[in-house]
N, C-alpha and C positions, 0 to 999 in steps of 0.2 A: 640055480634053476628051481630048485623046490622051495626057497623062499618064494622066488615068483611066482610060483603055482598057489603057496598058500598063499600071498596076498589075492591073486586072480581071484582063489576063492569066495576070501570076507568079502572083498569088494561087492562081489556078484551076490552073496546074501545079505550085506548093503542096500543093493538097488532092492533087492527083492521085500526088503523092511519098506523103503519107500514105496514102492509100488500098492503096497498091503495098507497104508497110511491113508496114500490118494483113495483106493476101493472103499476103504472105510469111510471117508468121506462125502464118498460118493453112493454107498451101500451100505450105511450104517444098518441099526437097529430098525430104525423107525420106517424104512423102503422096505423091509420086512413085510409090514403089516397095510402096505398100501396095494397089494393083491385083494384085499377086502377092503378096502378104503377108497372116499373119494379124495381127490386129491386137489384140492380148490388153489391154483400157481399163480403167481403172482404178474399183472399185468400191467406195462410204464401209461401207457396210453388212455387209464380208469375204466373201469367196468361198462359193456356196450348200454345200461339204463335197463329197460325191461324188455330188450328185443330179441324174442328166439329166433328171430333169421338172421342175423348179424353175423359176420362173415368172421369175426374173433372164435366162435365156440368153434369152427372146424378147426381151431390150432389146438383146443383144449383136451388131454385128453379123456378118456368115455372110461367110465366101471360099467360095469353090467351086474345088477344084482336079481338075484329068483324072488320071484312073488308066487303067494298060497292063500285060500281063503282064510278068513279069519274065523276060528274058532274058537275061543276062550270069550267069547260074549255073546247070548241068545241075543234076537235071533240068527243062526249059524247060516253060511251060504255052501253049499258043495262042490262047487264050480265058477271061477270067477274067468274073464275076458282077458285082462294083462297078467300075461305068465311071465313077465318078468319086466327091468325097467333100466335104463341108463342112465347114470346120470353124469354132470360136468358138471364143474367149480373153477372160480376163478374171484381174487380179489385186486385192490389197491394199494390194499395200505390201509383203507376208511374205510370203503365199500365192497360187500358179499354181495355175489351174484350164483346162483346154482341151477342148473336147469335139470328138468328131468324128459326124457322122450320114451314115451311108448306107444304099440301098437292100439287100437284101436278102428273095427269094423265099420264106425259110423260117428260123425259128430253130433251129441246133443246138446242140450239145453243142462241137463241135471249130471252130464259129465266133469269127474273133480278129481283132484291130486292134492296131497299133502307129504309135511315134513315134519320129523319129531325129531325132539333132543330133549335131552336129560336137562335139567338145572340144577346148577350148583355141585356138589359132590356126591351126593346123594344117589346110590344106587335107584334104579324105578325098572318097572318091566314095559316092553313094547311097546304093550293093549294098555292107553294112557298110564301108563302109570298103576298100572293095576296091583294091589296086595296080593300076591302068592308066595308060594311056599318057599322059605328062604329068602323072598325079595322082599323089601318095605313099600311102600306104594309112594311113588311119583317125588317132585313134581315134575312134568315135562312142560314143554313150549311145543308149542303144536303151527305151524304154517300153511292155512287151510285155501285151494282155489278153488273156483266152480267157475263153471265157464257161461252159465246165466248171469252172473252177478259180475262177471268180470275183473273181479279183485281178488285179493288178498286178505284173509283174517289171524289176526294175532289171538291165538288163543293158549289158554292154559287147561291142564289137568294134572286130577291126583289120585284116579281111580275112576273107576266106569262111571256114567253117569254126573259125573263133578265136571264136563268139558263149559268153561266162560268164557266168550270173547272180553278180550282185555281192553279197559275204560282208553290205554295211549295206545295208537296201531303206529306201527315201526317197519312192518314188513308192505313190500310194495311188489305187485306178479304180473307177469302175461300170459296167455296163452292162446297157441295160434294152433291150427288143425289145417293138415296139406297130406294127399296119398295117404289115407289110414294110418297117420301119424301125431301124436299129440306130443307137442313141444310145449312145454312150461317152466318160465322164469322166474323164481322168485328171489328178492334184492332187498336187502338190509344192512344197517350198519355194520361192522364187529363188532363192536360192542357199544351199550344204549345206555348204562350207567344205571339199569334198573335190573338190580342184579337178582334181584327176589321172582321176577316173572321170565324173561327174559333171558336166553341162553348166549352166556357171549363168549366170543372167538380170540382164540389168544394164536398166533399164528407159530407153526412147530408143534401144537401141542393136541393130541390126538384127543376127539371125545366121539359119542354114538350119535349113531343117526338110524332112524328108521324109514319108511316107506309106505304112504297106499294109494291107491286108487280106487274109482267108482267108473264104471261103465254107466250112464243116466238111459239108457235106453230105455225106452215105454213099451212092454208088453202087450198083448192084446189084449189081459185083463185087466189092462192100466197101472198096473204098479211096475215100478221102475226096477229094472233087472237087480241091480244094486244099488243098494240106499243104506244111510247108518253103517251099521254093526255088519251091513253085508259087505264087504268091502278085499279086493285083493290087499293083503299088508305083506310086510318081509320083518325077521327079525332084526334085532339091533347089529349094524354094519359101524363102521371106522370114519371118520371124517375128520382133516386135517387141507389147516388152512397155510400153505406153504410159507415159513421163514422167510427173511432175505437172507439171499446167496451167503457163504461161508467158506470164506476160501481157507481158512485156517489150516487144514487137509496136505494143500498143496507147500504152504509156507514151510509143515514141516517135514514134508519129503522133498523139498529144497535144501533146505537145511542139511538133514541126514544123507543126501546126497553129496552138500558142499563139504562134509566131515569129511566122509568119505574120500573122496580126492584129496582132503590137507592131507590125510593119514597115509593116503600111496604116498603124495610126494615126500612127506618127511621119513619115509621106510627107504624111498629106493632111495634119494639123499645119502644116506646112512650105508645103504649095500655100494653104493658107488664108491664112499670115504673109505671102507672097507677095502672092498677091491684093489684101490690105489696105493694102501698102505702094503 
């Protein structure tokens, strides 16, 4: 009987190795860091093109990250319109698709949304790429909409004042406005093979992303509530573009599972030969 009990034991701290295997697989390192991250999953069907009403983003799911004015470039603003912002991801395989939704009191003309990422390995701060203390300056990829122009700008920076739209544009956007809500799409390859301008997506593999917004509204003194440097931004957030699946995890808490059972039966085998002698 106390053989038994100590096999009962290993056994059960057995399963419990396996079980720790699967969590791990499933709760590695990297689902760590997707509380601050967005998390762009992987879709068989391709990316819905540039449509924020498309009935795919409600499977997708939502980060929510804080927006603040931007202060580290005159002119400063003290007060901006989106206190904060969602956003969704989703890929193919080929095609990035990311949308972002926020609030907003009113649709205009001079209302706009962007996306920042770092290029290359190169540390860079938020505010383009800006040179501060401890940080080197840029480059970033910048993915600029307005909702007068209707598109998409591919641009680069390496410090305030250095912002170029780029000679090849790569990035493609929508943006639709419903109930005090702005929905914004914007859809690019993973990677463009222009590695010098261009931030590209290696999928499992985490890099930064930032955030801003403009409210275009027209004041009574004619200038527009936010413009430029006035802008809600967020600091640098997590963006990862999901692997395909990995069952590796499960194969081998299969595995140490199927040990498992050889190892009872050749013990009790043995306690039964035993018994009988």
């Amino acid at each position: 009987m106390r053989s038994v009990r100590r096999l009962g034991s290993w056994l059960f701290d057995m399963i419990g190795v396996a079980a720790l295997i699967v969590g791990t697989a499933t709760t590695g390192p990297g689902f760590a860091q997707e509380s601050v991250a967005v998390r762009a999953v992987i879709v068989n069907e391709g990316v819905p093109g540039e449509g924020p009403s498309a009935a795919a983003w409600n499977t997708v799911p939502v980060s929510e990250f804080p927006l603040s004015p931007q202060v580290h470039w005159p002119t400063r603003i003290g007060e901006v319109t989106a206190k904060s912002v969602k956003v969704r991801g989703m890929h193919d395989g080929q095609q990035l698709a990311i949308m972002l939704e926020y609030a907003d009191p009113g649709e205009d003309p001079d209302d706009a949304a962007a996306l920042e990422f770092m290029v290359g390995e190169k540390k860079a701060h938020f505010a383009h790429g800006q040179p501060m203390a401890q940080v080197e300056g840029g480059p970033v990829n910048i993915w600029y909409w307005k909702n007068k122009d209707a598109k998409v700008l591919d641009m680069n920076a390496k410090g305030f004042g250095t912002l170029k739209v780029q000679d090849q544009q790569d990035v493609k956007g929508k943006g639709v406005y419903q109930s005090g809500t702005w929905k914004v799409v914007f859809m690019r390859s993973l990677s463009t093979g222009d590695v010098e301008h261009d931030t590209q997506f290696k999928p499992g593999e985490f890099i930064n992303i930032a955030f801003a917004i403009w409210d275009g509204k027209k004041l009574e003194s004619g200038d527009l509530k936010e413009k430029g440097s006035q802008k809600a931004v967020s600091s640098w957030w997590y963006f990862r573009a999901e692997p395909p699946a990995d069952y590796s995890g499960y194969f081998y808490a299969a595995l140490a599972i199927g040990l498992a059972a050889g190892v009872q039966f050749v013990i009790i085998r043995k306690l039964k030969k035993g018994a009988s002698a």
